[in-house]
N, C-alpha and C positions, 0 to 999 in steps of 0.2 A: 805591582809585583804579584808575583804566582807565590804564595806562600804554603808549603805544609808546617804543621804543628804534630810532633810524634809523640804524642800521648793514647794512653790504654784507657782514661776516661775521657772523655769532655763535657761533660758535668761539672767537673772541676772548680770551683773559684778561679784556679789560676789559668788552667784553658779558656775558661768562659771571656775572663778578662782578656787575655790575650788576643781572642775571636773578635771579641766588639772592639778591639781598640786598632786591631787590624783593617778592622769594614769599614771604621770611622774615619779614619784617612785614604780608602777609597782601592786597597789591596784585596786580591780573592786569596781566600785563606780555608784550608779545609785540615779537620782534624783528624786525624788516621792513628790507628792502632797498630806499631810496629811489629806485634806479634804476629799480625793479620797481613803481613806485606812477606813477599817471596823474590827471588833475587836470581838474575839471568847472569851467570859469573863469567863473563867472557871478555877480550880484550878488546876487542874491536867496539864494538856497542854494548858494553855492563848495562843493565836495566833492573830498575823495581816495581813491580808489579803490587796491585791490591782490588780486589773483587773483578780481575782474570784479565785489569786495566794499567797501560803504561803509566806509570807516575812522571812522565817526562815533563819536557817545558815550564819545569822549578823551578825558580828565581833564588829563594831560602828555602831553609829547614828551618826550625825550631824544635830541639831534640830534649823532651819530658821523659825521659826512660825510667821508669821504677825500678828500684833496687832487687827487686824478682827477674826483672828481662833486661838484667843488664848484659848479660853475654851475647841476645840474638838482637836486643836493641842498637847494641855497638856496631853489629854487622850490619845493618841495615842505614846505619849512617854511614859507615865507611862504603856504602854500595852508592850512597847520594855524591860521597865526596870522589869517589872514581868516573860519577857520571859528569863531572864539575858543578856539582849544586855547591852553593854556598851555605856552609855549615854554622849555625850559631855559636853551635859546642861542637868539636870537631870528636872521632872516636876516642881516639888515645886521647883527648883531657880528659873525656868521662872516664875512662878507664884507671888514668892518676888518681882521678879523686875522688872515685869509691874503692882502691886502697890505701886503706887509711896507714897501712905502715909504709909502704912506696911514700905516701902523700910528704908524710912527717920528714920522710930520709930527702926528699928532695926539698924540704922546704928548710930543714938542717942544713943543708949542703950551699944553702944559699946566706945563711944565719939571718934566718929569719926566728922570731922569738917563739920559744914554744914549750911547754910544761917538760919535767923533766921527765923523760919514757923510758923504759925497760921492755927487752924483750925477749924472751930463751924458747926451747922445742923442749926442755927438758925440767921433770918437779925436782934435781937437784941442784938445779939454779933456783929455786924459789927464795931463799935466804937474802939472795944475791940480788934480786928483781929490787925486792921490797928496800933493800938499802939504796937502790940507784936512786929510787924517788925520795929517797928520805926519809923512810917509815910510815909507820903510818898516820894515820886516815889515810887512801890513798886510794882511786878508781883502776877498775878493771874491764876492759873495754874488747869485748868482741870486734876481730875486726868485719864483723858481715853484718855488724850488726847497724841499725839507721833510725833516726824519729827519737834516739834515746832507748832504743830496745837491746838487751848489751848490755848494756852499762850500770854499774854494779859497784856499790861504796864497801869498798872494804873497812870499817871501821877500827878496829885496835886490830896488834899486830896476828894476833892468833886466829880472827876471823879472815883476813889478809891470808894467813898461810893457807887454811881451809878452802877458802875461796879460788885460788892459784892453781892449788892440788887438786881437786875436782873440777876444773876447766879441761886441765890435762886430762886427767883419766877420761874424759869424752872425748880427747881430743880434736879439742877445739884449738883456735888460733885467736890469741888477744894481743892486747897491751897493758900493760901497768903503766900507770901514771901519776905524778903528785895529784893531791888533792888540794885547790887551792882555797883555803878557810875562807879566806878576804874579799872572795865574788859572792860568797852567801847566796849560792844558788841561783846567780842571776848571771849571763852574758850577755856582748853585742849580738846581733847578727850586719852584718855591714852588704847590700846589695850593690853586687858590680858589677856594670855592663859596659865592656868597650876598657878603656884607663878612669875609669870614673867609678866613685862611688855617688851611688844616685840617691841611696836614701840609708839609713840608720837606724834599728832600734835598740832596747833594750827590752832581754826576753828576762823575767822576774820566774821564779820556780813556784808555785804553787805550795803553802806552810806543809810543813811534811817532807817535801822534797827536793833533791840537792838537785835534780836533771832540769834545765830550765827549757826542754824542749816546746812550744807551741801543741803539738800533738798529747804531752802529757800534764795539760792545762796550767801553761806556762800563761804569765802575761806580757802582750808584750806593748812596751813605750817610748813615744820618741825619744830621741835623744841626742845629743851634740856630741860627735867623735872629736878625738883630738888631732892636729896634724899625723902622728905620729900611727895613730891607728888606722886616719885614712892612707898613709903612703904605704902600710905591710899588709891592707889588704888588698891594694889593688897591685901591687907586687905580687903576693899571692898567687891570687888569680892567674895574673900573667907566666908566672914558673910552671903551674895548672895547666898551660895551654888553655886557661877558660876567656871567654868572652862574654858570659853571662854566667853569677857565682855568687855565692853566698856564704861570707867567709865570717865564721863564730872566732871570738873572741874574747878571753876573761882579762879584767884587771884583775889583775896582783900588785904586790907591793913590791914586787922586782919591775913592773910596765905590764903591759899588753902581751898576753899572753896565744896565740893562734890556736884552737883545739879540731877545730877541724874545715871542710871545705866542702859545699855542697852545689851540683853542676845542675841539680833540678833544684833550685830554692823557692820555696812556696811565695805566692803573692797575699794570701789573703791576710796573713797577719801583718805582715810589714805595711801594707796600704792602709789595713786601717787603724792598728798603729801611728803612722807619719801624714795620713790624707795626702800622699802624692802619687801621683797616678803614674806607678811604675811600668806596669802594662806599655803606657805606651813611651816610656825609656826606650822599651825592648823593639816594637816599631821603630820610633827614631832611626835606631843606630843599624838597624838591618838595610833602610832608607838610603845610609849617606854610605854604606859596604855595597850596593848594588848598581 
């Protein structure tokens, strides 16, 4: 297969992986910078262009879009999927599921399980946010925001109202959401490619902190999901329109809780975390789609 991978570095762990585990079963695969590709918007022959060169005679995409070029990354997938390239993440998943309030209301709508969220335009609903989740402790959560960057513990209820109220007056766009005590700073991440969960860990938060992101020197360790958490992530996923996802998840003492969904999920923790060579999950299943 002709493979592109649209990523802004290739550097990456997860590019790099991706690259060698592509060439290892015998695909040409090149990594490109979607910011760096330009788009011939026509109907008869749509085309994308990158150093003044057809990207034609594509087999897959592979779409690593960072959360800065997600608007001209989106376009430049939906310019593959016009051309019939076969999309891994198609535009509109990525688009569900970097917002994260669209994400929750579709994932709601399906009753799939999920913290209890609040959400107003106005600081005279502030009273009212705080009581949907239950008071507090209670997180506050940009929605632009990604890696754990955002994300904001409201601690007792007065730092909660401070916190709510000076979101506003920048006018900024969040969520409130319970704070769940009983994950002690630690969640799944569940990798999904295809109806499959291929691999599991457990991201542990670093003492000091409640965010158990990877990036904010979380640790992460394998782990054994339960049925129940593997059948709502790769539900999930599938409500998503994703095909490759990485769906975080807290226990609580109500179940399994979904906090959010990610359409780029990193490789290097979770592989070395699990020792399973996720990488080429992601070949596989492009393999048996072509």
């Amino acid at each position: 297969m002709k493979i592109v991978l649209l990523s802004s570095n290739s550097k990456l762990y997860s590019s790099k992986r991706i690259v060698e585990e592509a060439k290892k079963k015998g695909h040409d695969i090149r990594v490109i910078n979607p910011a760096r590709c330009y788009m011939d918007i026509t109907s008869d022959k749509p085309m994308v262009y990158f150093a003044k060169k057809k990207l034609n005679k594509i087999d897959a995409i592979i779409p690593r879009i960072s959360q800065a070029l997600t608007f001209y990354g989106m376009s430049v997938v939906r310019q593959f999927e016009a051309m019939g390239v076969y999309c891994a993440n198609t535009a509109d998943s990525i688009g569900r599921s970097r917002d994260k309030l669209l994400s929750l209301q579709l994932l709601a709508k399906q009753g799939l399980p999920l913290p209890r969220t609040s959400f107003a335009s106005s600081t005279r609903q502030t009273e009212d946010l705080i009581k949907l989740v239950g008071g507090a402790p209670l997180v506050v959560k940009l929605l632009q925001g990604t890696q754990g960057k955002g994300v904001i513990l409201g601690e007792t209820h007065k730092a909660s109202e401070s916190l709510i109220d000076a979101f506003r007056e920048l006018e900024a766009n969040f969520l409130v959401q319970e704070f769940i005590k009983e994950a002690k700073g630690s969640d799944l991440r569940c990798f999904v490619v295809g109806d499959k969960v291929v691999a599991s860990m457990m991201r542990v938060a670093k003492e000091g902190e409640f965010r158990s992101n990877i990036h904010r020197g979380a640790t992460g360790v394998k782990v054994k999901i339960t049925p129940e958490e593997r059948e709502i992530s790769v539900k999930a996923a599938k409500i998503m329109g994703l095909r490759i996802a990485g769906v975080d998840i807290m226990r609580s003492a109500s179940g399994p809780k979904i906090i959010e969904i990610n359409s780029s999920p990193g490789l290097e923790g979770i592989e070395g975390a699990t020792k399973l060579n996720v990488a080429g999950k992601i070949i596989d299943f492009l393999e048996k789609k072509k």
